[in-house]
Backbone bond lengths (Angstrom), bond angles and torsions (degrees), N, CA, C in turn:
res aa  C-N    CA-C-N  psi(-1)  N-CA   C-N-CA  omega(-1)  CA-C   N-CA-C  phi
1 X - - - 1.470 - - 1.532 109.28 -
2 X 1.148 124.37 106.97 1.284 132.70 160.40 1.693 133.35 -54.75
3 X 1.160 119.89 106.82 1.675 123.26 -148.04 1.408 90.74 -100.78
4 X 1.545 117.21 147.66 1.305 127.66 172.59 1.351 125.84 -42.26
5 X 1.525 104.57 -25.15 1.367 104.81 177.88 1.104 113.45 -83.62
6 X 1.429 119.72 -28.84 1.497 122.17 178.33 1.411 109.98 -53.50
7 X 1.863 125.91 -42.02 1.174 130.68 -157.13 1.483 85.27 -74.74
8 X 1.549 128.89 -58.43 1.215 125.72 -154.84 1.870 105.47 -55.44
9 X 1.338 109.33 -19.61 1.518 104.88 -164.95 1.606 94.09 -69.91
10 X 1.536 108.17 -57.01 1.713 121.26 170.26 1.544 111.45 -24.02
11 X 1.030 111.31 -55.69 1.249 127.78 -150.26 1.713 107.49 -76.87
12 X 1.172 102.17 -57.55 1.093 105.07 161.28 1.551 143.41 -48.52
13 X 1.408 112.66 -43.93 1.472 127.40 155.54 1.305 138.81 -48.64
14 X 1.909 97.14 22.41 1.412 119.32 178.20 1.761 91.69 -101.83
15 X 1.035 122.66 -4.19 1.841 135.41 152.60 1.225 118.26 -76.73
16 X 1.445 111.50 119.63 1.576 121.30 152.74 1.495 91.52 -26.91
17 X 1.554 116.23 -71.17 1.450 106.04 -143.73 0.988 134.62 -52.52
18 X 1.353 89.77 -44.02 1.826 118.02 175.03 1.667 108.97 -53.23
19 X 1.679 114.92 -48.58 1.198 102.09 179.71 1.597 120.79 -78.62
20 X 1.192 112.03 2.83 1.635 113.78 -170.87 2.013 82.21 -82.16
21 X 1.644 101.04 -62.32 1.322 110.38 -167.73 1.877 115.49 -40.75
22 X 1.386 107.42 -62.99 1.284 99.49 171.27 1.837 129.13 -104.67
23 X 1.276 100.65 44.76 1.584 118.28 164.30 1.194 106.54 48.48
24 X 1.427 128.84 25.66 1.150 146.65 -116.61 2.106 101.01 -134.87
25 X 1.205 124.71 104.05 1.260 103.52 149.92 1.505 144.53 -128.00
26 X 1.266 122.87 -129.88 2.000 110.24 170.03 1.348 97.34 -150.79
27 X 1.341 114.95 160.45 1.160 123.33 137.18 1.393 119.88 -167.73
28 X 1.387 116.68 147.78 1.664 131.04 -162.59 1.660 111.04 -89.69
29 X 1.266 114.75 123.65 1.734 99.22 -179.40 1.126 117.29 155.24
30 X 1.450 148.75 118.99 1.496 135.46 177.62 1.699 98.63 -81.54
31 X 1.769 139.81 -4.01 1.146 115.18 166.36 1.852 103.62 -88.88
32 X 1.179 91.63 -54.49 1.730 89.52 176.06 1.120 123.60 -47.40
33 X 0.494 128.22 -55.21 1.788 130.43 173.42 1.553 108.04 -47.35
34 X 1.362 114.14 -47.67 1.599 111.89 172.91 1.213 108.46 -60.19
35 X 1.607 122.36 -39.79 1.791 114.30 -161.24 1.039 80.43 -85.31
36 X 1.608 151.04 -32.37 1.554 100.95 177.23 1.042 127.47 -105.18
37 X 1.393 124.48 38.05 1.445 144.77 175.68 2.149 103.33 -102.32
38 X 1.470 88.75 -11.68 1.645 88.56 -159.42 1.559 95.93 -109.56
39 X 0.940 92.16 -11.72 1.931 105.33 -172.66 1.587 96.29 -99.59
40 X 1.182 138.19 6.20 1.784 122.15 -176.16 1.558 114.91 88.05
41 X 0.859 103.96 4.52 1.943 111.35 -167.94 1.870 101.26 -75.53
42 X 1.102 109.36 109.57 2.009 105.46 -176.27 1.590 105.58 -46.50
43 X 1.248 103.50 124.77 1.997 81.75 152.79 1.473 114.90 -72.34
44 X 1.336 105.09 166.85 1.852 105.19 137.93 1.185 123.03 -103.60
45 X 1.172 99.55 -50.01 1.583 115.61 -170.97 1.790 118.42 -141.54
46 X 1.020 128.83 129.41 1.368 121.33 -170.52 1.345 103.07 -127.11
47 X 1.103 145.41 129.51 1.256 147.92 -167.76 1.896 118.95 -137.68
48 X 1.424 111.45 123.84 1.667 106.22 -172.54 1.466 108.05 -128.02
49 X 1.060 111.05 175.77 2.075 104.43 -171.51 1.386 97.44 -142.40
50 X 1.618 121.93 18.19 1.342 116.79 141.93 1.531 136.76 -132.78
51 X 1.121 121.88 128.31 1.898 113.43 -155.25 1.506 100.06 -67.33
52 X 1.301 135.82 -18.19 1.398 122.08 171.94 1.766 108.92 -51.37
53 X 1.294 117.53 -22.25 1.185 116.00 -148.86 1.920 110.02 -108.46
54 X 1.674 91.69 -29.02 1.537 113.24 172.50 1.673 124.76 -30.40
55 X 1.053 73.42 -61.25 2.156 92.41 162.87 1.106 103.99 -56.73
56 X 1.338 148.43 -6.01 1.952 122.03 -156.23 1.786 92.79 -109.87
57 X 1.172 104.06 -2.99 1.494 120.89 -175.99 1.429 144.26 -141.60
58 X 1.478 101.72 86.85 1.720 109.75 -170.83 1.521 112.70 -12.48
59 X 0.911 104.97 114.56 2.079 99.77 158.30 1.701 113.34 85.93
60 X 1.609 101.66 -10.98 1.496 106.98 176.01 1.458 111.07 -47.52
61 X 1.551 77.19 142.89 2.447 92.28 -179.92 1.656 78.27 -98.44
62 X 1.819 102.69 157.14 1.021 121.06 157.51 1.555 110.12 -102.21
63 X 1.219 116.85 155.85 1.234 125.87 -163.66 1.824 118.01 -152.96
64 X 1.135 116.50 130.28 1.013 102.01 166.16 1.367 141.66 -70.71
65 X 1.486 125.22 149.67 1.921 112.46 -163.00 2.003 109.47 -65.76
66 X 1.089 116.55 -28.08 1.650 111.26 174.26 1.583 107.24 -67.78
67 X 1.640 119.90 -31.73 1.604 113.50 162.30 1.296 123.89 -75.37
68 X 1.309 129.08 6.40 1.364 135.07 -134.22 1.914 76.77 -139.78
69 X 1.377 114.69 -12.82 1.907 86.62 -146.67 2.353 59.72 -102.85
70 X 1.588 100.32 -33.32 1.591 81.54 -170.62 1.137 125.46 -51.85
71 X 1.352 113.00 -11.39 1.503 120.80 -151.19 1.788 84.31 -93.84
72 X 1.286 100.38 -47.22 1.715 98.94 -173.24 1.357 129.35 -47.39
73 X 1.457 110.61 146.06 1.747 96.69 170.18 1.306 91.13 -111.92
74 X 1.521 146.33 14.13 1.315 155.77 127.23 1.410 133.33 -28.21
75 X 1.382 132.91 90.81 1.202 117.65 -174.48 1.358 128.74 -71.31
76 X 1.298 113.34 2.48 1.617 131.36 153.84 1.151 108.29 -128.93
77 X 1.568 125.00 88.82 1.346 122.64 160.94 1.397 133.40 -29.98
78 X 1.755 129.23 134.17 1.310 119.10 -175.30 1.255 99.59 -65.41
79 X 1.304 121.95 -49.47 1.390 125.37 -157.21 1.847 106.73 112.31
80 X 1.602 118.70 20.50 1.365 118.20 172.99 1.376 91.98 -177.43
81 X 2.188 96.20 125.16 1.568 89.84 -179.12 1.848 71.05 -139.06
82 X 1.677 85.50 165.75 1.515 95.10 -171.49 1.571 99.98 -135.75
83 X 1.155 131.67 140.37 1.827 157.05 -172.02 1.864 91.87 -98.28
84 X 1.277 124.77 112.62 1.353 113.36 -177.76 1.878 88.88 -126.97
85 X 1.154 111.13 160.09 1.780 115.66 173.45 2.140 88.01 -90.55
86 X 0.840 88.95 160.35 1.390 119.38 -178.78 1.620 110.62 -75.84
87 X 0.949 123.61 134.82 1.728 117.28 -169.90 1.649 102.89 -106.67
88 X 1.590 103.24 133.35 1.355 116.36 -179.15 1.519 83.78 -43.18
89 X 1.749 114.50 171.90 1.513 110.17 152.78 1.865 104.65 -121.29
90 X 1.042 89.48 144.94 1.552 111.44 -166.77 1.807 113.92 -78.03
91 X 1.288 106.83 129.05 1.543 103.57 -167.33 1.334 114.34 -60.86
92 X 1.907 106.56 147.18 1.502 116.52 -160.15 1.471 95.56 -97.94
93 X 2.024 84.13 154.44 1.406 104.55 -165.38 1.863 100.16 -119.29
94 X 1.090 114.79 156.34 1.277 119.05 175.45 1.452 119.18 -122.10
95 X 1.274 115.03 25.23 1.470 110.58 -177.88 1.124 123.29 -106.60
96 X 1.710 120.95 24.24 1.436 147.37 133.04 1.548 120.15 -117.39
97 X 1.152 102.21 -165.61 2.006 99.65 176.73 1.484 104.41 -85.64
98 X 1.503 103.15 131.87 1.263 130.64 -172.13 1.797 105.25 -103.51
99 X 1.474 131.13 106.41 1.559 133.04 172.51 1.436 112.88 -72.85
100 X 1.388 116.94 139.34 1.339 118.01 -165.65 1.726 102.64 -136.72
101 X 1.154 117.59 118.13 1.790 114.79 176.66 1.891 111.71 -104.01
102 X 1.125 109.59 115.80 1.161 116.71 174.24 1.811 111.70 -87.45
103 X 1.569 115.83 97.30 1.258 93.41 -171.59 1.676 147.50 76.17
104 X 1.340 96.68 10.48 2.096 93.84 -169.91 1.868 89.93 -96.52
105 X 1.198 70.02 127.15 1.883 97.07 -174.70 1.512 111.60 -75.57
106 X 1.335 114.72 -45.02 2.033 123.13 -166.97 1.386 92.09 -63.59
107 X 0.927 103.13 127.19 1.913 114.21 148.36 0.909 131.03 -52.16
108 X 1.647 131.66 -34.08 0.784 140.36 -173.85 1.815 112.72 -80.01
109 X 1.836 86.85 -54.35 1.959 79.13 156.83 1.220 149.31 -35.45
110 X 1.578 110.91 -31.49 1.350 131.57 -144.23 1.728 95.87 -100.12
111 X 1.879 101.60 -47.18 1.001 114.66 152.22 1.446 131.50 -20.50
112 X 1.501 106.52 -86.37 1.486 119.73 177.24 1.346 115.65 -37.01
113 X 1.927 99.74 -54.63 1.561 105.01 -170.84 1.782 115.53 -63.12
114 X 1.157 132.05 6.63 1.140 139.75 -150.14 1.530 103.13 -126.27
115 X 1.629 114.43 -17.66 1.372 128.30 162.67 1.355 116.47 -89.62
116 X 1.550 109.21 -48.14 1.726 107.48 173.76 2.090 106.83 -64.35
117 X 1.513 115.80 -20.62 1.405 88.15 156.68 0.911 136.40 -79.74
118 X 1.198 129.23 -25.69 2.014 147.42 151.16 1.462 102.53 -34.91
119 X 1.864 119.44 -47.43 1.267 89.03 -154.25 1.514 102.91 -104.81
120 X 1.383 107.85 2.40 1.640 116.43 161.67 1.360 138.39 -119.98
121 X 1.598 90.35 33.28 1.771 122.53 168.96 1.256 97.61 49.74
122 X 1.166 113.02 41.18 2.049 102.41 137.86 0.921 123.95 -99.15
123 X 1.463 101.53 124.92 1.623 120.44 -174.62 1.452 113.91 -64.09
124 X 1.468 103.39 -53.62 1.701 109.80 -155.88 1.886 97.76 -103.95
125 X 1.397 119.37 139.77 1.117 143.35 173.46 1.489 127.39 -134.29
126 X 1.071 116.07 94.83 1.095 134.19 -149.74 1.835 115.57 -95.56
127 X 1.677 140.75 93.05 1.192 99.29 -130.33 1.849 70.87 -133.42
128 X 1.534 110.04 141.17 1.479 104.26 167.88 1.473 128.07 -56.12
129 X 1.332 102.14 -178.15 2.196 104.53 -163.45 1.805 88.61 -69.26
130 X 1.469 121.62 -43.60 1.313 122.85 -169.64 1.758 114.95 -79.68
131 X 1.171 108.03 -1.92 1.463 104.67 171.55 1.771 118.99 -68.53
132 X 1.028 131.89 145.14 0.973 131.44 -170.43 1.643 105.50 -69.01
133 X 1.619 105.96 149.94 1.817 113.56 -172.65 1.058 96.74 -77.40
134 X 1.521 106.55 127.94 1.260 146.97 167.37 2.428 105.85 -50.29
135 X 1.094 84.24 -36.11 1.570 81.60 172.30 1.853 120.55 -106.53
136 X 1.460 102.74 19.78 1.404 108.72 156.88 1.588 115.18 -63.37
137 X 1.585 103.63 135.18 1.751 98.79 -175.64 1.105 121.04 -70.42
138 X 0.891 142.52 2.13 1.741 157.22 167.65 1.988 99.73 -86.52
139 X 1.577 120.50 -23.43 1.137 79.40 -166.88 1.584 86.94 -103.76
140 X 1.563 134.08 -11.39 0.836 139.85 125.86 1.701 139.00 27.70
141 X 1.699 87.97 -97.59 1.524 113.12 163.87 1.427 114.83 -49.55
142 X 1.842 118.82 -39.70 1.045 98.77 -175.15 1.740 118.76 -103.75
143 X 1.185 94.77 38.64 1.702 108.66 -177.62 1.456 116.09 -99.84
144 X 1.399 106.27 -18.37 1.473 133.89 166.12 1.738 89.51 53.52
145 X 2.132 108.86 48.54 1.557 78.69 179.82 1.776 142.63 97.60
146 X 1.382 94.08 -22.96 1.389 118.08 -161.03 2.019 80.07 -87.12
147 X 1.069 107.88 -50.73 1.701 102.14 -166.25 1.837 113.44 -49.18
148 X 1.160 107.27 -19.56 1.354 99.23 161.78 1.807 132.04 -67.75
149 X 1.583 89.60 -8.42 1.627 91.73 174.81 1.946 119.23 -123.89
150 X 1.386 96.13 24.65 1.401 116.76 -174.84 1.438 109.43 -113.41
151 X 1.260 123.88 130.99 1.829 122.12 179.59 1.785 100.91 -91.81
152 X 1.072 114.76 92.57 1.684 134.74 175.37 1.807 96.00 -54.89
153 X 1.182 129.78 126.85 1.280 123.06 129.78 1.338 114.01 -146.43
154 X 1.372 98.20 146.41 1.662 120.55 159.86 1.409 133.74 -97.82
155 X 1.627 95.10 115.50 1.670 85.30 -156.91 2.052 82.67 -131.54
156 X 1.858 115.23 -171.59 0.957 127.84 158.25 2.047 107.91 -73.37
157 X 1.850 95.39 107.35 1.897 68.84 -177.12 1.398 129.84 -79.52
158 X 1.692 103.14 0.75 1.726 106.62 -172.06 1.388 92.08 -44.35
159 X 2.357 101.60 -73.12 1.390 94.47 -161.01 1.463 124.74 -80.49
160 X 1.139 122.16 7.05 1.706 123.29 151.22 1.713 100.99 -36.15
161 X 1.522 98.12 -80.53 1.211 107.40 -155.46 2.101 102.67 -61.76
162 X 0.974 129.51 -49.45 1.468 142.36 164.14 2.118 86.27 -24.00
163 X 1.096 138.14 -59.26 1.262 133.91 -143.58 1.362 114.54 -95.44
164 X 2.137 99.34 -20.54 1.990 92.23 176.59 1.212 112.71 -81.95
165 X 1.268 118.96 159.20 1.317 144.49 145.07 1.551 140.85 -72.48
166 X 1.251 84.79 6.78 1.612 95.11 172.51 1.621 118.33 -118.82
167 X 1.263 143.45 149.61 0.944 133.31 157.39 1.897 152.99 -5.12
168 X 1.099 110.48 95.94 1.478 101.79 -159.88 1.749 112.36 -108.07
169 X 1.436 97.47 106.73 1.765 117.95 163.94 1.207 132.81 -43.86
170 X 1.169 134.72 103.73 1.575 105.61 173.90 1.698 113.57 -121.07
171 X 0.963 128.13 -177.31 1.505 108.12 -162.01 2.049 77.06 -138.20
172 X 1.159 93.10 133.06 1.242 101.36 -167.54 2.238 113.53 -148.57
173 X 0.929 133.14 130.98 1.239 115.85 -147.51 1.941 103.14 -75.69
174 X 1.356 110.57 -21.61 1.266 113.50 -177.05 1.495 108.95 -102.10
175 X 1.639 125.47 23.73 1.071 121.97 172.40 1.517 137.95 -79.10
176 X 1.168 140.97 168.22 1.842 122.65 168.47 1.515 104.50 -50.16
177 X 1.324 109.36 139.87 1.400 122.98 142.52 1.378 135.00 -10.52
178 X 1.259 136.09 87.12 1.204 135.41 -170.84 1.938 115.47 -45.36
179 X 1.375 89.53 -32.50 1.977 98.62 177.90 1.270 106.71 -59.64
180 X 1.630 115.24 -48.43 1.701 107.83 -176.78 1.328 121.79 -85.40
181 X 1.074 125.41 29.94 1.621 137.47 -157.21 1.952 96.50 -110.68
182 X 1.397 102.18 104.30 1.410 95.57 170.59 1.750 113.57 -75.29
183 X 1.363 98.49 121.94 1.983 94.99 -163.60 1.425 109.48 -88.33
184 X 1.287 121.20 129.08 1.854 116.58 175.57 1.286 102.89 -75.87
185 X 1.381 107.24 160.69 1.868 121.98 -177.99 1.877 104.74 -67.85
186 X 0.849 91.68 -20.09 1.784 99.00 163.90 1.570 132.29 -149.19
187 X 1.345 99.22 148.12 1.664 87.10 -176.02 1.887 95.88 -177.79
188 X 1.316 119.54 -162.16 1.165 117.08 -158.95 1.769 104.74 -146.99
189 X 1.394 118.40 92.09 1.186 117.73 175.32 1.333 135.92 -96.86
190 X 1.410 109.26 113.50 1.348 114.22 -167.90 1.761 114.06 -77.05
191 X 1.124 105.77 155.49 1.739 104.95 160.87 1.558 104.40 -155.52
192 X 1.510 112.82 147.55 1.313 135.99 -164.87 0.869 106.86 -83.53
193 X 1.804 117.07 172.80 1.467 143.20 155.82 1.824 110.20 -39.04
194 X 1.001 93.86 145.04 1.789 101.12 178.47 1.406 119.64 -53.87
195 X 1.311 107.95 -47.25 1.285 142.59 -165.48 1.705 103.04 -72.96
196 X 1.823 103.93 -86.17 1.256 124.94 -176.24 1.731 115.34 -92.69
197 X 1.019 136.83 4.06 1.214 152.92 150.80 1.871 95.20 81.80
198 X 1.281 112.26 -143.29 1.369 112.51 160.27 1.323 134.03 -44.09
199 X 1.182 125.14 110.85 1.700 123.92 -171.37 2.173 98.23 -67.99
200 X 1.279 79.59 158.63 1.700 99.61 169.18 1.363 118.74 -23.73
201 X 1.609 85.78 -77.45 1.698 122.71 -177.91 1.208 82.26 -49.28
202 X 1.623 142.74 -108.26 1.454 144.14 -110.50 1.694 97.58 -70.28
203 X 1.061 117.81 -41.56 1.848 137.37 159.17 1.646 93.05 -6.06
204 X 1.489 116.81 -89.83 1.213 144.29 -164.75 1.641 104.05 -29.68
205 X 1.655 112.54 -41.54 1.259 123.63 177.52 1.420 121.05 -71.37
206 X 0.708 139.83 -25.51 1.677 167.65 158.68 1.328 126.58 -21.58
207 X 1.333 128.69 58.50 1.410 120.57 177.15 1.499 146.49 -31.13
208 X 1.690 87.11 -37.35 1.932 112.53 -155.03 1.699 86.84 -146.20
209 X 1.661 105.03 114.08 1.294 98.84 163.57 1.247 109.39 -105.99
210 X 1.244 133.38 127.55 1.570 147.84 -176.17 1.404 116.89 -111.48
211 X 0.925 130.86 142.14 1.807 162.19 110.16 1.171 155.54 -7.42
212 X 1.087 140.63 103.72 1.659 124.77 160.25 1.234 124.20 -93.90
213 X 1.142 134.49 74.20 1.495 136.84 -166.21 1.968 110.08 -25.09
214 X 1.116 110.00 134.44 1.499 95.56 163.30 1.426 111.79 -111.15
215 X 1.396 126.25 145.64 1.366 140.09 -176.22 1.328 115.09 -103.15
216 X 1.211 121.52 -21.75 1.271 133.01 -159.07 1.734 100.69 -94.99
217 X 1.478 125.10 151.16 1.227 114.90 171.55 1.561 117.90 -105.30
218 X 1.375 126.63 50.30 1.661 162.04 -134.54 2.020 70.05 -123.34
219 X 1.854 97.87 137.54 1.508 103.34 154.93 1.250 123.21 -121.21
220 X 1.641 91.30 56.71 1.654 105.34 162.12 1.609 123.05 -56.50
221 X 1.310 124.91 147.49 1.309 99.22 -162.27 1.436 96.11 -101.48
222 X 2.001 116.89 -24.89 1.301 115.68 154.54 1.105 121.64 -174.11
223 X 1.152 150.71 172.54 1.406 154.85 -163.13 1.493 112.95 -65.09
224 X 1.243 118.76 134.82 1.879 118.86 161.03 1.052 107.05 -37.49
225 X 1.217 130.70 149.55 1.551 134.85 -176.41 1.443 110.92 -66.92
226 X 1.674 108.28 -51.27 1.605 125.74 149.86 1.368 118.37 -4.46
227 X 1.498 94.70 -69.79 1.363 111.63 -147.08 2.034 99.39 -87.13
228 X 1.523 118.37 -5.15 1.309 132.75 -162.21 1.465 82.58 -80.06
229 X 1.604 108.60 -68.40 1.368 134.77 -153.74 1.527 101.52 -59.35
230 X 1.369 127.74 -34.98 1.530 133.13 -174.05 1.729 84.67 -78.47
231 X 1.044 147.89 -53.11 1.159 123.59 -138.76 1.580 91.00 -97.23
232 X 1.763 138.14 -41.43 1.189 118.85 179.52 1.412 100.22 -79.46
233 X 1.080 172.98 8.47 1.092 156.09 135.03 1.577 129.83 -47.64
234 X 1.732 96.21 -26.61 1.274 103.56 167.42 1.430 118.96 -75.64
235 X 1.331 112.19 -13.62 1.327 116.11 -166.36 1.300 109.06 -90.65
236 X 1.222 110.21 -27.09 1.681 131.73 -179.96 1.127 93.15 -58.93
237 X 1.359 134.39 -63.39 1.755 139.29 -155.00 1.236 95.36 -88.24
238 X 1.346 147.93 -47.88 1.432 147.00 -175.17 1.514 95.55 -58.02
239 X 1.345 144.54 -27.33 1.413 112.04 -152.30 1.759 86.33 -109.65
240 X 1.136 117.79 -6.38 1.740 110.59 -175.49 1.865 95.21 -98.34
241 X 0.751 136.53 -44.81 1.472 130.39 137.96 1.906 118.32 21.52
């Protein structure tokens, strides 16, 4: 039986605060919820609003769908949301390519970008204090899951980046060509704010300023950050290949 307070705890954890406060996060989905049930991720609480489904999940509450839609920040409930504790994040390694976000605000970006490291085996993601939380349900939803196999941290990135020893990328619109760029087996690629791209400060850190050439005569002024990170990332893995 699910107690009001329980919903209010749910409910609430649509707050940074709440989730900083009780280590606490969500997510909506009979695949998500499995990948991070299959990946080591704790539950707390898993909750479903149909008994065919009760069984597919140790310890699941049944629930009805009008308690199920409160619990949602979904305006069409899946019908399976899961309460997970928050995972220490595990110290970063640099002895492959390391992704670095200076600032990207959309959820949805943060999202995506958090799948193209899943699906091009980057481990470590490295995201500034002002980047948007990684356990917002929007960025969540669009992780399809993938964040259970990504090492999240939030750190200061000046002196992150001030402290490696390896090579540092930045993707910048007036930079060299990403095609003529001989790429090392490791290194550290940054990408900017949506808006303002690379700040000043993180600039300064910056070894290799890089590019996406455009071909097209389109007066885009520049690529989704998303859509930056999918295409040099491919380039990263294509040239060790």
């Amino acid at each position: 039986m699910v107690t009001k307070n329980q919903i209010k705890l749910v409910v609430s954890l649509k707050q940074k605060k709440y989730r900083s406060q009780h280590g606490l996060f969500v997510v909506e989905g009979e695949k998500t919820v499995n990948e991070l049930l299959q990946w080591g991720v704790k539950p707390f609480q898993i909750v479903v609003d149909d008994p065919l489904r009760a069984n597919d999940f140790e310890g699941a509450e049944l629930v009805s769908k009008p308690i199920l839609k409160q619990m949602s920040s979904l305006t069409s409930p899946s019908g399976v949301l899961g309460v997970f504790y928050i995972p220490e994040p595990k110290n970063t390694e640099d002895s492959d390519w390391v992704l670095a976000l200076d600032a990207v605000r959309d959820p949805g970006n943060l999202g995506t970008i958090i799948r193209l490291c899943d699906w091009f085996g980057i481990k470590q993601l490295i995201c500034s204090n002002d980047t948007v939380d990684c356990y917002n349900p929007k960025v969540l939803q669009a992780t399809m899951g993938s964040i259970a196999r990504v090492n999240l941290v939030y750190t200061d990135l000046e002196d992150f980046l001030e402290n490696t020893e390896v090579p540092v990328y930045g993707a910048f619109m007036d930079g060299e060509a990403v095609y003529s760029q001989k790429i090392p087996v490791n290194g550290i690629l940054v990408m900017g704010n949506e808006a303002n791209g690379i700040s000043a400060t993180v600039a300064e850190h910056i070894t290799e300023r890089i590019s996406i050439p455009q071909f097209g005569e389109a007066t885009t002024e520049s690529l989704n950050v998303a859509t930056a990170t999918a295409i040099l990332l491919n380039e990263i893995r294509r040239s060790l290949i």
